[in-house]
N, C-alpha and C positions, 0 to 999 in steps of 0.2 A: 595583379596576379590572380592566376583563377585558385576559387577556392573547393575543396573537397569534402566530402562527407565523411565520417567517418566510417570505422569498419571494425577497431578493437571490439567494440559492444557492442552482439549481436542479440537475437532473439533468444538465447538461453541463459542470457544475463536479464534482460528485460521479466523472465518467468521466474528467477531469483529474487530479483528485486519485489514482482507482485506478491510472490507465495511469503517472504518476509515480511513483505508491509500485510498482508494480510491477516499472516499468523499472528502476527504484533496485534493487531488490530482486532481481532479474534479474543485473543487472552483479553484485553481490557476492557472490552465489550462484555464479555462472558463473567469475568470478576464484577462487575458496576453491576448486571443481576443478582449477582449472588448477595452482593451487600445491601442491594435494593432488596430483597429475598422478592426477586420477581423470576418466576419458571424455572428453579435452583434445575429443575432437569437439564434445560437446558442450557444453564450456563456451565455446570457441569460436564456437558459434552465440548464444549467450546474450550475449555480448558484444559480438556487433553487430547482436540484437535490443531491447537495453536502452533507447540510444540513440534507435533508431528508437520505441520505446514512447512515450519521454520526450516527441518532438518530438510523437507524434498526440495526443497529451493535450492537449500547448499548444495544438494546433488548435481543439481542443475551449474550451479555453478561450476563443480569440478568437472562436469564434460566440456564445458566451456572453457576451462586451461589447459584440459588438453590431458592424456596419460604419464605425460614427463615430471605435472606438476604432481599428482598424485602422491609418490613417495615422500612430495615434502612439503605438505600442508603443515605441518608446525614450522614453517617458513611466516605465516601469515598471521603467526602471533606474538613476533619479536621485533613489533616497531610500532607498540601502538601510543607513542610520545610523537609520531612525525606522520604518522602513516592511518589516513583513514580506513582506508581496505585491511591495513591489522586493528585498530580500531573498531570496527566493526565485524571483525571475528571472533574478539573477545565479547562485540554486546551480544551477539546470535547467540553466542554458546552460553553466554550467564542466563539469558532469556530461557533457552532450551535444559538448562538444568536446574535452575529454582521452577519453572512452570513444572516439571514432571516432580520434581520433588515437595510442591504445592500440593498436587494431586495424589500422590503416593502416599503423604502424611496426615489424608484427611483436610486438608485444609489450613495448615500452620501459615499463620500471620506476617510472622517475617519473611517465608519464600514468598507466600505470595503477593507483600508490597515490592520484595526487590523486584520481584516479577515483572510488577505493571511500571517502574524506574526501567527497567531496560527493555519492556515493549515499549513505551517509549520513544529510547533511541535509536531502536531498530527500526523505527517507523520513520523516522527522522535522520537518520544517519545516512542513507542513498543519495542528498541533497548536499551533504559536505564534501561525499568520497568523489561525488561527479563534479564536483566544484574546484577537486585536485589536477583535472584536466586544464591546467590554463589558458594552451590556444585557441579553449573554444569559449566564448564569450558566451553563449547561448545557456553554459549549464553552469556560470559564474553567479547566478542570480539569485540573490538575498528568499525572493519566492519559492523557491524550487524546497530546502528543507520543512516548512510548514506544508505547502500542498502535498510532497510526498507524506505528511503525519495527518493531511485530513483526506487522501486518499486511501490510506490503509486501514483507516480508522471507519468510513465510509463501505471499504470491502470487506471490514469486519462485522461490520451492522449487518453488511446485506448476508453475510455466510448464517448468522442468526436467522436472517428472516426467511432465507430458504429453508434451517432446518426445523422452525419452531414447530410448522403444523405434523412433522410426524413423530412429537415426543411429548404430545396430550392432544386433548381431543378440540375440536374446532369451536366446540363453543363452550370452551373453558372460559368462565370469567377474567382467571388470571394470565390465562393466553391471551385473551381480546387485551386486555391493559398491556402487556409487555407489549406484542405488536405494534397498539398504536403507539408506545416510549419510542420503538425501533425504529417506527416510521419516520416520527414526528422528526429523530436524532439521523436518520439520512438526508431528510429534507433540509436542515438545517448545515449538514456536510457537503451534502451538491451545493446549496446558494454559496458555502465558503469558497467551495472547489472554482467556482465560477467567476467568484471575482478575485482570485487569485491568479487561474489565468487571465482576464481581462486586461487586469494589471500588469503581468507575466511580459505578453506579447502585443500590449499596448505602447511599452517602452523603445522598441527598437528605434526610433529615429534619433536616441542621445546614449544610442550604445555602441555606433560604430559598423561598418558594413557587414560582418562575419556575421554578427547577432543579424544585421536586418535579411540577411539572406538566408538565417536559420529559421528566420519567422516567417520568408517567403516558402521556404521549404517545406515551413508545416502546417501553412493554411492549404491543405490538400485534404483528397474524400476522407483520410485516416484522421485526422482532426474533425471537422465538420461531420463527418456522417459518422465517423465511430466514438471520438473522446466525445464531442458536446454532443449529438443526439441518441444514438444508441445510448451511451455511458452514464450522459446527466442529464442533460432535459426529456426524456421519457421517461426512465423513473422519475425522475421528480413528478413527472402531473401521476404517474400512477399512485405513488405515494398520499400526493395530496387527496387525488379523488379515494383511498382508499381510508383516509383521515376520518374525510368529511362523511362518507358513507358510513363507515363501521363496518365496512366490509373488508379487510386486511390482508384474510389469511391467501387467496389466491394472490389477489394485486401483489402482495409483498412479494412472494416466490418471483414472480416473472421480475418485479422490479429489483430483486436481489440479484436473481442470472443479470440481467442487463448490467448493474451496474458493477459485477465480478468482470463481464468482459469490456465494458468502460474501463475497469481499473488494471486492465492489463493493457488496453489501448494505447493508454495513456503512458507508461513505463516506454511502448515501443515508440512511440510520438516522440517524448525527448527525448530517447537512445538516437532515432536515423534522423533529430535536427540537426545532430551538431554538427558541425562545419569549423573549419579550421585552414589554415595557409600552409601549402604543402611542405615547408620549409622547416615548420614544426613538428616534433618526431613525437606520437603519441604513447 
């Protein structure tokens, strides 16, 4: 029987899913300076871009269910024993209201470890909810919650590394040190991201034909030219060479963009693999 691609999730769930792992990714990035007391400037700004990230995503999201849902989004927070998508309504929203209320209070301790607890599972919690899809083998895979947490985590570095050089000056001693932390913690997130998918869609010959024809589907220029080389292996060597140089502040910016549109790439790569047998209703 021939099998189909999907269609429930489209490209305004995929910019949901980025702008949440990101924001997630953002807060914990931006917190880990501050406790480092490395550029408090700018983990400071990071922590109350996180938030704001978190909520344009949901926007994103409600254009994607359409005007009918709108009236009843407290729909989507009465099932979260069964229900990952109410599941992950309640971790957006705890995420979105201790981070501003982190920031609002000067810095209080308790907001902002729940904080970085449910950036977290906001970062990680895309990999369960698409895992509720059964027919499609392709987004059942044990991989998929960790890569979603070290690409969000990875998109969160790089939102840092674009904004560091315009909130001190370039040859701050303490800019140079935080940069290279930044760097050195992307490079160390692309090689996870990498063998995660190798792993990922290494497996299809003992998954079953829907998986093998989801892996067929997404060895295409959108994988090859935009997840792994636009996304991770260009930044990576820029990263490295800007390591080994000392020279950060530009390399990092370019290698941050690259790897913001790798990690949106990426969201849209497993949204249009799945595949599924038309007999199952999504």
């Amino acid at each position: 029987m021939a099998r189909e691609r999907q269609s429930s999730y489209n490209w305004l769930v995929a910019v949901d899913l980025f702008l949440g792992g990101t924001g997630a990714g953002v807060f914990l990035a931006g917190f880990a300076l501050e406790r480092l007391d490395m550029m408090v400037s700018l983990a400071k700004v990071s922590e109350v871009l996180a938030p704001i990230l978190v909520v344009v995503g949901s926007v994103f999201l409600l254009l994607h269910a359409g005007s009918g849902f709108k009236t009843k989004i407290y729909l989507l927070f009465l099932r979260p024993r069964t229900s990952w998508m109410s599941r992950g309504a309640w971790i957006l929203a705890i995420l979105v209201v201790t981070a501003f209320l982190y920031v609002l209070t000067g810095g209080n301790a308790l907001f902002g470890w729940v904080a970085v607890v449910f950036a977290l599972l906001a970062a990680v919690y895309p990999g369960f909810l698409l895992a509720e899809n059964k027919p499609i083998p392709f987004w059942r895979s044990p991989v998929l919650p960790p890569l979603f947490l070290f690409s969000g985590l990875s998109t969160g570095v790089a939102c840092l590394l674009v904004l560091a050089p315009f909130l001190s000056g370039a040859h701050d001693a303490t800019v140079a040190m935080t940069l290279r932390a930044l760097s050195l913690s992307g490079v160390f997130l692309i090689v996870s991201q990498l063998i995660m998918l190798w792993g990922y869609l290494g497996t299809s010959s003992t998954q079953g034909s829907s998986f093998s024809e989801s892996v067929h589907l997404a060895k295409g220029p959108l994988f090859f030219v935009g997840v792994l080389g636009i996304g991770l292996i260009l930044p990576s060597v820029l990263l490295i060479v800007a390591v080994i140089n000392g020279k950060s502040v530009g390399l990092g910016v370019i290698a941050g963009i690259l790897l913001l549109i790798g990690g949106m790439l990426l969201r849209l790569f497993i949204l249009r693999s799945g595949v599924y047998l038309p007999r199952h209703s999504l």
